[in-house]
C-alpha positions in Angstrom: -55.3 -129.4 191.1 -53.9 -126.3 190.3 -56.7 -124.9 188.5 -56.4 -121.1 189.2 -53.7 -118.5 189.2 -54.0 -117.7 192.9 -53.3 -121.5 193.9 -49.8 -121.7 191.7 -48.7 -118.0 193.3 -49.6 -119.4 196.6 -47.3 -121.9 195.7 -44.5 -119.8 194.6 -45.3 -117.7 197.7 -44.4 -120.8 199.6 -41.1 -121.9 197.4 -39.6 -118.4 198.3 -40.0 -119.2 201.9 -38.4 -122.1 201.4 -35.6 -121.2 199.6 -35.0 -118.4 201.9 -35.2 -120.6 204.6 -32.6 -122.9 203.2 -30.6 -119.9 202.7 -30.1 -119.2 206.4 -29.3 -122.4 207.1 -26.6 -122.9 204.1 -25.3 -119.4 205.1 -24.5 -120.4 208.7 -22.9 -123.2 208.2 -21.1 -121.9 205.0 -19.7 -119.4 207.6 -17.9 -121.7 210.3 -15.0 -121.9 209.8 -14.4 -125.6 209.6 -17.6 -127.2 208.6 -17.6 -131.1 207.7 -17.5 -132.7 204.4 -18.7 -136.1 204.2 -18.6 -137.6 201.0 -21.5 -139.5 199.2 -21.1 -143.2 197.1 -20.3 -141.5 193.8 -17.8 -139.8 196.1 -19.7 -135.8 195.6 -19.1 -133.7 198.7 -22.0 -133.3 200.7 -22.0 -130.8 204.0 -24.2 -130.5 206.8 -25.8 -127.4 204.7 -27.1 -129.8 202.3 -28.9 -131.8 205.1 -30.1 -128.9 207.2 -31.2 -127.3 203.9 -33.3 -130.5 203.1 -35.0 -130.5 206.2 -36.2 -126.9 206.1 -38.0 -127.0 202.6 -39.4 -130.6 203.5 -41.2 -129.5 206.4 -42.6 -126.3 204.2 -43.4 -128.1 201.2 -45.1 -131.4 203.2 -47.9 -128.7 203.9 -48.8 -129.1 200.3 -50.5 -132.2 198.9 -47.5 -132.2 196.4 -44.8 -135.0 196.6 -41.1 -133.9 197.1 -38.2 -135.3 195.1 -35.3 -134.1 196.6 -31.2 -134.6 195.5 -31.3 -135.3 199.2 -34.2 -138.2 199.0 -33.6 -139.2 196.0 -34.5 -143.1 196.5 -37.9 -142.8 195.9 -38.4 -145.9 193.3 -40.0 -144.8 189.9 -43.0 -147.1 190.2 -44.1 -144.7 193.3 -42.7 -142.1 191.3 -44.6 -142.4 187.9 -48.0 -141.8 189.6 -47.4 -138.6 190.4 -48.8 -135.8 188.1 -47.6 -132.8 190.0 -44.8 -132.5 192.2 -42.0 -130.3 194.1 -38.2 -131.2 192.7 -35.4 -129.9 194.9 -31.9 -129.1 195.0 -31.3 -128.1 198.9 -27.6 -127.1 197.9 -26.7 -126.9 194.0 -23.2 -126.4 193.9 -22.1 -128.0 196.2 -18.0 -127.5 194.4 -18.8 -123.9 194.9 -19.3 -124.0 198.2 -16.3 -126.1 199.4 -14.7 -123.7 197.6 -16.1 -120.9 199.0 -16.5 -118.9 195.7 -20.4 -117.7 196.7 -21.9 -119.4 193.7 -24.0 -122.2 195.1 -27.8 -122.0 195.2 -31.0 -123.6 196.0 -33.1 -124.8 193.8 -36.8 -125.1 194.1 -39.1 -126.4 190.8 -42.9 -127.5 190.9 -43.0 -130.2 187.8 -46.3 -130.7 186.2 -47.1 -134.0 184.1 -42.7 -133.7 183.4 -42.8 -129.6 182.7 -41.8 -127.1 184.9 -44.3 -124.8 185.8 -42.4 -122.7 188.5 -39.4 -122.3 189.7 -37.4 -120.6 193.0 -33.2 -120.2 192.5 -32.2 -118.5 195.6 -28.2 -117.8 196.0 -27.8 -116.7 199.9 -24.4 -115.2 199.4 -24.9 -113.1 196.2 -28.9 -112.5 197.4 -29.9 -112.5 194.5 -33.3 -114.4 194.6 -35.0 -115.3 191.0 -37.9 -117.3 190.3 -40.5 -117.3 187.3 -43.6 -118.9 186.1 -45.3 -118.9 182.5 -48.4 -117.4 183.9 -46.5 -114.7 185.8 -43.1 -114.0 183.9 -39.6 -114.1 185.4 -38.4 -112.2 188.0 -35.2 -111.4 189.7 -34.4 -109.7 193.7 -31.1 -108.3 194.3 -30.1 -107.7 198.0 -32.4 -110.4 199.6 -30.6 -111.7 202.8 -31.4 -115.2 204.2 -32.1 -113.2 207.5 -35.4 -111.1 205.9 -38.5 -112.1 207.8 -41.1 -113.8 206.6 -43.6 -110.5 206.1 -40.6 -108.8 204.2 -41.3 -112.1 201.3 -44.5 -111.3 200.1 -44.5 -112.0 196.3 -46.4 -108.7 195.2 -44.1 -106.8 197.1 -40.8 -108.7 195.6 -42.6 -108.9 192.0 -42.5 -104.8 192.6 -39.0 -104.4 194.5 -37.3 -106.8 191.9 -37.1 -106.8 187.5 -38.7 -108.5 185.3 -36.1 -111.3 183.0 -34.7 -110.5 180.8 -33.5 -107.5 181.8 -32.1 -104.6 178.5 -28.5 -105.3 178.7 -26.4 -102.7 177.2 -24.3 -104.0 173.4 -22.0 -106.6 174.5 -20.3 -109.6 173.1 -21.7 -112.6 172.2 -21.2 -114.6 175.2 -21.4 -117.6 176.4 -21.5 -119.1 179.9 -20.4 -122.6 180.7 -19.6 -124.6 184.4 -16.8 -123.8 186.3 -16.3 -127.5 187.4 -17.8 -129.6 184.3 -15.6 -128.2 181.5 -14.7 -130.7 178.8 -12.6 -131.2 175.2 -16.4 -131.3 173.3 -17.5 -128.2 175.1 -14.4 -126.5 174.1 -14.6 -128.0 170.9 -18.1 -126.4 170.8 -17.1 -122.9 172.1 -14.3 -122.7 169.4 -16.9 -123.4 166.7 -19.1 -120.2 168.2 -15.5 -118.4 168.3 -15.2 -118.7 164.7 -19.0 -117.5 163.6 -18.8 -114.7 165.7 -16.7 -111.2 165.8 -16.3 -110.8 169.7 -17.4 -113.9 171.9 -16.9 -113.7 175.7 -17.0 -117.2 177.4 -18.5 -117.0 181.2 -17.8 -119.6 183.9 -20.4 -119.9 186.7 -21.1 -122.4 189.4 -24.5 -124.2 189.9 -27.9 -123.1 188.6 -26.6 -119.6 188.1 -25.6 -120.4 184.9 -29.2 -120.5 183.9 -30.1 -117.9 185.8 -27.6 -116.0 183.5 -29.6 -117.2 180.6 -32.9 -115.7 182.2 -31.7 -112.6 182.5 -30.2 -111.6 179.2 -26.5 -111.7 180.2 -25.5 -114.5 177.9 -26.6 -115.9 175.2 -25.8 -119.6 175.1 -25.5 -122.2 177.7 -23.8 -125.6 176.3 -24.3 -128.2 178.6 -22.4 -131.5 177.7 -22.3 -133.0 180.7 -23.9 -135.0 183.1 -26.5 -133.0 185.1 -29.3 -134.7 187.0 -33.4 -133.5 187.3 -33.0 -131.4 190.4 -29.9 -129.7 189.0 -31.9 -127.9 186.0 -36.0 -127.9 187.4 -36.2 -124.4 188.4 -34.1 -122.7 186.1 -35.7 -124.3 183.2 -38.7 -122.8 184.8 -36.9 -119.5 185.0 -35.7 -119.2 181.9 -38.9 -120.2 179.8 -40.7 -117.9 181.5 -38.0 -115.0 180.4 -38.9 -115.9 176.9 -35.6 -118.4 176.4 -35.5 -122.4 176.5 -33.7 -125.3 177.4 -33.8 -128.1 174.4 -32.1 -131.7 174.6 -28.7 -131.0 172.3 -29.4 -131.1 168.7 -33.4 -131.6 169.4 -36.2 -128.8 169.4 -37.3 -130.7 172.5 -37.1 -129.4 176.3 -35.8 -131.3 179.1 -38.6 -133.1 181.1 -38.9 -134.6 184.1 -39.9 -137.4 186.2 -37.6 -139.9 184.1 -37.3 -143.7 185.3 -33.2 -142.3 185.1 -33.1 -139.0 186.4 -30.3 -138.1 185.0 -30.8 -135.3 182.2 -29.8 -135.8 178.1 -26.8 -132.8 177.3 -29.0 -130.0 176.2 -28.1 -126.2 175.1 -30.4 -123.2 177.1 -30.3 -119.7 174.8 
């Protein structure tokens, strides 16, 4: 499985459909008026987009012999799940907040996870277009202007690798800056962002919604991401992905470990991504 380049950018090929896909779908409902917000047991907002999003990468990825663990089909019990070497993790609609909002910053997130490591990931934002995605074997990449209306043949990921940039990207002299969630903010991230303050001359702080924050990371734009706060698997899969193959990491707080995946609890340890 997985034993040669051209299989994983097949793959990837396939994850940028997806996300595309999902794109359209998020975009048209994002853009009625008065869509409908149901609300889920721990009492999260979930729209329609989430659930048409879902069913568009499902039936793309169930063409691969890969497993899907999706925010959206998340019961899958760990005893199923711990036999699985190699699989797809999914976030149909990451910012969800965002999108209720209507700010523009939601995404979807698309990661293939290999024995609990990222391998590849796929963060496509339909209202920014702004597609990245990244691989170890094949770097980081990001796509500006990529509409969720672009046909299929317009995808092709030698022709995106050429019409996008490679992450990170030469920024020009900036401040030290840090980027932190828009709806997560608490007194011991402040506390840690005032400690930065001090160590450092000029310090911009950032707030972003959803994966972009990692994205951000990827790209060069900032140079810390403190996340202390809870974040689940399919939250942080593909921009882990992203932003190790830029050069950068994501480490558990106060470890030199990365996040992995797969967990019996998928919810993720607070780590820090520079």
């Amino acid at each position: 499985m997985l034993e040669n380049n051209l299989e994983l950018k097949q793959l990837l090929q396939l994850a940028i459909e997806s996300s595309v896909c999902a794109g359209k779908k998020i975009l048209h409902v994002y853009n009625t008026r008065n869509f409908d917000v149901e609300f889920k047991a721990d009492d999260s907002p979930l729209t329609t987009a989430d659930e048409l999003a879902h069913e568009c990468i499902a039936r793309k990825l169930s063409t691969t012999e890969y497993p899907i663990l999706s925010e959206e089909g998340k019961s899958i019990p760990f005893k199923e799940r711990k036999q699985w070497n190699i699989f797809w993790l999914v976030d149909p609609l990451d910012g969800t907040k965002e999108f209720i909002k209507r700010n523009g910053e939601f995404t979807v997130n698309i990661a293939l996870i290999k024995n609990g490591v990222p391998i590849m990931g796929v963060i496509y934002a339909p209202y920014l277009a702004d597609l990245y995605f990244g691989a170890l074997k094949f770097g980081a990449y990001k796509v500006e202007n990529l509409a969720a209306d672009t046909p299929k043949e317009d995808l092709n990921i030698d022709e995106l690798m050429k019409r996008g940039f490679m992450l990170p990207q030469t920024c020009e002299e900036r401040s030290f800056t840090i980027v932190g969630s828009r709806s997560h903010m608490n007194k011991t991230t402040e506390d840690f962002i005032n400690d930065l303050a001090d160590s450092h001359e000029h310090v911009e702080f950032i707030s972003k919604g959803s994966s972009l924050k990692l994205c951000m990371i990827a790209e060069g734009k900032a140079d810390i991401y403190p996340r202390f706060a809870p974040t689940m698997e399919w939250d942080t899969g593909a921009g882990q992905a992203i932003v190790e193959a830029a050069g950068y990491k994501v480490n558990i707080y106060e470890q030199e470990d990365p996040l992995r995946y797969n967990k019996e609890d998928l919810t993720n340890p607070w780590f820090i991504s520079k």
